[in-house]
Residue, then its C-alpha position, 0 to 999 in steps of 0.5 A: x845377922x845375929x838373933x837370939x834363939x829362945x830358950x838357947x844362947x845367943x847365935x851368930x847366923x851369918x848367910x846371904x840375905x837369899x830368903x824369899x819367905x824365911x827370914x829371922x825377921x819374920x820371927x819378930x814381926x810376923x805377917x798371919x794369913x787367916x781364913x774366915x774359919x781360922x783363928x787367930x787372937x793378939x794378947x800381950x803375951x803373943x799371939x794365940x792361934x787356934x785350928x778347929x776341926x775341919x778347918x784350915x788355916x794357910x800360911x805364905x809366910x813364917x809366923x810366930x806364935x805363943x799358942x798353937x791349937x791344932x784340933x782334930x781334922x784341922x789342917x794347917x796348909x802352906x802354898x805349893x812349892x813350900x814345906x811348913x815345919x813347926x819349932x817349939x822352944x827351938x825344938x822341932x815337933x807336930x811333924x807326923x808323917x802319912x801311913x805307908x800306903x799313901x801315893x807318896x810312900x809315907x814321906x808326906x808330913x803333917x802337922x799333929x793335932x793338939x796344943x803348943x805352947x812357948x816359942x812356937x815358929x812356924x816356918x814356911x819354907x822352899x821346897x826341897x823335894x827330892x826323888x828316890x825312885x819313883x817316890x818323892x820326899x820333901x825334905x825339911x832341914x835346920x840348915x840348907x847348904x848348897x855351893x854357895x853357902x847356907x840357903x835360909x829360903x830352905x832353912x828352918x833357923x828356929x831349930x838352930x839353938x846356940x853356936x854360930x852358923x856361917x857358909x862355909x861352916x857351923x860350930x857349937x849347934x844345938x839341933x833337936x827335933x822330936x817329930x818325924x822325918x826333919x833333918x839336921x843338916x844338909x849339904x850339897x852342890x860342891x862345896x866345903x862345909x865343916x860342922x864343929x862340936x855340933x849336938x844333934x837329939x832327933x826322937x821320932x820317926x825317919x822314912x827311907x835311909x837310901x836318901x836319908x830322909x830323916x838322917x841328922x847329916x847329909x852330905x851329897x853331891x859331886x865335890x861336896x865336902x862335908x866334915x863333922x868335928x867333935x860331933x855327938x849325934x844320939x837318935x832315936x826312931x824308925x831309920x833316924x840315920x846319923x849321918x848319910x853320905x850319897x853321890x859322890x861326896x866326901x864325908x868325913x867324922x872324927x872325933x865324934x860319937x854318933x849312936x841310933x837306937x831303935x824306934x816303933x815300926x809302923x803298924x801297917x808295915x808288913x810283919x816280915x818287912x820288905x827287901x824293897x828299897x823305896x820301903x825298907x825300914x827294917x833289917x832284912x831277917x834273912x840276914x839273922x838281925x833284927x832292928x830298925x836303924x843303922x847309924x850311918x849309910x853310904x850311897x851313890x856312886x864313889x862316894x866316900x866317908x872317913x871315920x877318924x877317932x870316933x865312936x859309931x855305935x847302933x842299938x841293933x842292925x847296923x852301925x856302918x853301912x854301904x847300901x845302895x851305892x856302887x864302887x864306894x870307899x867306906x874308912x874307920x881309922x882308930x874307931x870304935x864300932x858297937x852294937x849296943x842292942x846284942x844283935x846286928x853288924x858293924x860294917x855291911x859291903x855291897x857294890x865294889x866297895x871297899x872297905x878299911x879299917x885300921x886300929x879299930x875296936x869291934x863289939x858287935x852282935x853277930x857280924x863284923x861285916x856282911x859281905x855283899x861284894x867289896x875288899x875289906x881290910x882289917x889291920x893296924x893304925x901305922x903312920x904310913x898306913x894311915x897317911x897313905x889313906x889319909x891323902x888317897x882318900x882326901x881325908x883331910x888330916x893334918x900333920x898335927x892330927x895324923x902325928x897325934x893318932x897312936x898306932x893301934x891294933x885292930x880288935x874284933x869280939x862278935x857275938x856269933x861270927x866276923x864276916x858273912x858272905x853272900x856274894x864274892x869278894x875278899x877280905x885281908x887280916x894283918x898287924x896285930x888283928x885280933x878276932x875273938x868269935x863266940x862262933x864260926x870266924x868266917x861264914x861263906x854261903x855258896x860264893x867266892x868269898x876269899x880271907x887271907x890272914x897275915x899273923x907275921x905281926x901277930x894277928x890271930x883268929x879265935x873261933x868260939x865255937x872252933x869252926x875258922x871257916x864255913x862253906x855251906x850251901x845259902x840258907x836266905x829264903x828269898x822274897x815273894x811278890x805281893x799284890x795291892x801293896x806299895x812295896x813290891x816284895x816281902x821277905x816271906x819266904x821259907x827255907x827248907x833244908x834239903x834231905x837225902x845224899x846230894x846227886x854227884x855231878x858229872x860236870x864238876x870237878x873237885x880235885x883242881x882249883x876253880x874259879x868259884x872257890x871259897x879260899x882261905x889263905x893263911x901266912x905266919x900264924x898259928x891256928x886251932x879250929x875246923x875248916x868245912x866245905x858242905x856245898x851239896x852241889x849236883x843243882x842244890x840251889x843252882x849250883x853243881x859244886x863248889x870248892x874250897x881252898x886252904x893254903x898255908x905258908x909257914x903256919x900251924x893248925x891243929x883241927x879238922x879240915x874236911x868236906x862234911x854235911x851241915x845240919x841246921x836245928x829246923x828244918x825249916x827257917x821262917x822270919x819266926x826263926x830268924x836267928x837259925x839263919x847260919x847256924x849248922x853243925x857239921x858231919x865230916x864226910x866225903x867229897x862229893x861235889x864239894x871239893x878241899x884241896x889243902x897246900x901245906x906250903x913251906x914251913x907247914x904243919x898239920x896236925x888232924x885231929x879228926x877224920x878229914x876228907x879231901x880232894x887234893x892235898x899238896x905238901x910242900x918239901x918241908x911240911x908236915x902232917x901230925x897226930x896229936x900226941x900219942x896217937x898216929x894219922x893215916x893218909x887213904x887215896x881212892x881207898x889205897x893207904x899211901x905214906x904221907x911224904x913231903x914234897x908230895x901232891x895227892x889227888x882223888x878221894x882222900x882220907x886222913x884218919x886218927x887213931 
């Protein structure tokens, strides 16, 4: 069928005729069902209808309208089973959601008081109420599309302006919405539905990003294939996600530009925000961010989404996002991700997941990514590389379109660091990577967090502040438990840095490699900068030590490689303090729980630079130990000068002194 989509161009929307209550039709001829309490009046111009206080007007089906009044406490209903959401000149408005604490956690909408002119359409359409948890959120969207095609019954087409809309794809859509909690476009139940040069303006309010009510595009369910081309997706509000990818589907963008900026946060959400899922609509402070939306999310079990020559861009948070799922596959292929807002992350990686990044362009506020437990790569666009992803991943990619991408290089400039951990989990840096940090490179709270560094073909890593590697002892106040809220937890907590020498521990050793090491392995590169271990160990936060391991084959590094003790500036981090999470000075200092165990591998030179304490150092038959110019290194075992000698390993309480 084909209508015509004031105040838009014309649109072809071609579906199967499933519709029970929504119907284009029904733009034309509406059918009102008015309680003696309502109002409604017919005049040349349309229809006018008014809601007055305490009253309540029930719709059964799709109604048009030229005036809508809506006064205080006056209620528009629709029967169960059906969701109502009001368009004006093809835009999507009036939707308010519930306070936070109601029984449905915020996710019921109603239409706002107040008056409505133009095209109004007021759709009455099925229900698509979906679960996260315990909580339900019913869903309202421009377009439904299940495995067999677009399902008008659960559509809104009136927020459809311009472009053609068929069952397997749409091109040239205009979506606006400027109330709270409507969504775009979703897709699910298996199949392919591709979305081309769509434009898509949401300005209000979403609710909960683990199932992206509220999101622009949703692509989930096993076998679904959703593909977005030439997108431009711009938002604003609390959790107005771009695009949301969940259960397994395979979500793929490219050349497309997609940007969230912040929105108002409730008042009754609790000040220092909540880790509860069902409820979070906040960045955790303990991660040093502020915001309240991250562009896209990725949920679900293997579920998959492909950047491809685009642009993902967050005002604060988050840019990328896996959260929520397990064992997924997150991709950016010659992309650039940003945050606008000067803080937040381009990349958050929790669950197995894995993560790559070929030729992209990194401009981010604090972290290039938070590290949750994955295995990201960083590296450059090459043909192979990228065909390989391109068929492992089902990208998608022709041969016009792989052979049309340049080889780049990937570029990082952070704000404050590239990667945090907080769980273990690897991260590899090849081809011409560049990292540019205005601090330390990579930040490791008390995990197994392991970098390899591959410069061979020119990567490099710049460290602002010449710190390359931190293991510290974590410094995230955890959450508390509250009582008479809905959410269960608020991230209240405080963190107190500990105070006096750490207690050796009798159980822990230092001087061999450990499972649990921190590792930082480097090829081929040279480097300027310090590496610190400052686990206290001895039961500090549970743990009775923590090594770190540096190897080096065929490089150079001039700088500090040391155990030590990190000082923050406070001693105590609140949410009021956010932005000191991370932030610690070192004291080089000797090993007590918190063993570094150096392999200089062939081809290796060190050249301290300052007093560095160790517990095993290996030398390889033709590395190296230096001063800097004019002045000269001493090697101390268990306080015993020894000659430093290559093809030599050394154990116990070493010391390397410059004078």
């Amino acid at each position: 069928m084909t209508r015509t989509s004031a105040p838009g161009p014309e649109v072809t929307y071609r579906a199967r005729p499933r519709a029970l209550l929504v119907a284009v039709a029904a733009a034309f001829a509406p059918t009102l069902v008015v309680p003696a309490s309502a109002h409604a009046a017919s005049t040349k111009a349309g229809t006018r209808i008014t809601v007055g206080s305490g009253e309540t007007l029930e719709l059964t089906e799709t109604t048009t309208a030229c005036r809508l009044t809506i006064a205080e406490g006056g209620v528009i209903t629709v029967p169960d089973g059906y969701n109502l959401t009001l368009t004006v000149n093809g835009v999507e408005t009036g939707a308010k959601l519930a306070a936070l604490t109601d029984g449905y956690g915020g996710a019921a909408v109603a239409i706002a008081a107040g008056t409505y002119r133009g095209t109004i359409v007021l759709t009455v359409a099925e229900a698509t109420d979906l679960a996260y948890s315990d909580l339900t959120f019913p869903f309202r969207q421009a377009i439904y599309v299940d495995a067999d095609g677009v399902d008008e019954a659960k559509s809104v087409p009136s927020d459809v302006r311009g472009g053609t809309v068929t069952d397997t794809s749409a091109s040239n859509i205009q979506l606006l919405s400027n109330g709270e909690s409507f969504n775009g476009v979703y897709v699910t139940g298996g199949g392919t539905y591709t979305l081309t040069n769509p434009k898509i303006a949401f300005d209000g309010n979403g609710r909960c990003d683990f199932i992206g009510y509220g999101a622009s595009v949703v692509g989930t369910g096993e076998g679904t294939t959703l593909v977005l081309d030439g997108a431009t997706i711009n938002n604003v509000g609390v959790v107005r996600t771009a695009v949301i990818a969940d259960a397994t589907a395979n979500v793929v963008v490219k050349n497309s530009t997609l940007h969230c900026a912040d929105g108002t946060v409730p008042a009754e959400y609790p000040t220092a925000g909540t880790g509860d899922t069902r409820y979070m609509i906040t960045v955790p402070w303990m991660l040093g961010l502020s915001g309240n939306v991250r562009t896209t999310n990725l949920l679900g079990t293997s579920t998959r989404a492909s950047f491809v020559n685009s642009t993902i861009s967050s005002e604060k948070w988050g840019a990328l996002s896996v959260d929520g799922g397990s064992y997924c596959t997150l991709t950016a292929i010659n992309s650039t991700i940003a945050n606008t807002g000067g803080q937040g992350y381009g990349s958050y990686a929790i669950g197995n997941v894995t993560e790559h990044f070929l030729g992209c362009t990194f401009d981010v506020g604090d972290y290039a990514l938070i590290h949750w437990g994955a295995s990201a790569h960083y590296g450059d666009s090459t043909a192979a590389a990228v065909a390989a992803l391109n068929e492992s991943l089902e990208i998608g990619l022709t041969s016009a379109e792989l052979s049309g991408l340049p080889v780049k290089s990937t570029v990082i400039d952070s704000g404050r660091f590239m990667v945090l951990w907080y769980a273990a989990g690897s991260v590899t840096i090849d081809g011409g990577t560049q990292v540019n940090t205005a601090e330390t490179t990579f930040m490791c709270k008390a995990v197994a967090g392991t970098v390899t560094v591959d410069g061979s073909d020119g990567a490099a890593i710049n460290p602002g502040n010449g710190v390359i590697f931190q293991l510290m002892d974590t410094d995230r106040p955890s959450s508390v438990t509250v009582s008479g809220k809905p959410w269960k937890t608020e991230t209240i907590g405080t963190y107190t840095e500990p105070t006096g020498s750490p207690t050796k521990s009798s159980s822990w050793t230092t001087t061999s490699s450990q499972s649990t090491d921190a590792k930082a392995t480097f090829t081929d590169i040279a480097l300027t900068g310090d590496l610190y271990n400052s686990v206290r160990g001895g039961g500090n936060a549970s743990l009775q030590g923590q090594n770190l391991t540096v190897s080096l084959t065929g490089s150079t590094i001039e700088g500090v490689i040391s155990a030590s003790t990190a000082k923050h500036s406070v001693s105590t981090i609140t949410s009021a303090e956010y932005r000191e999470i991370s932030e610690v000075t070192n004291t080089a200092s000797a090993v007590v729980n918190n063993g570094v165990l150096v392999t200089l591998g062939a081809g290796s030179t060190w050249t301290v630079t300052g007093t560095s304490y160790l517990s095993a150092l290996t030398l390889a038959s033709d590395a190296a130990i230096e001063a800097p110019s004019g002045k000269t290194v001493t090697l101390t075992v268990d306080g015993t000068t020894k000659a430093i000698t290559a093809g030599t390993a050394y154990t116990g309480a070493i010391t390397l002194t410059v004078a």
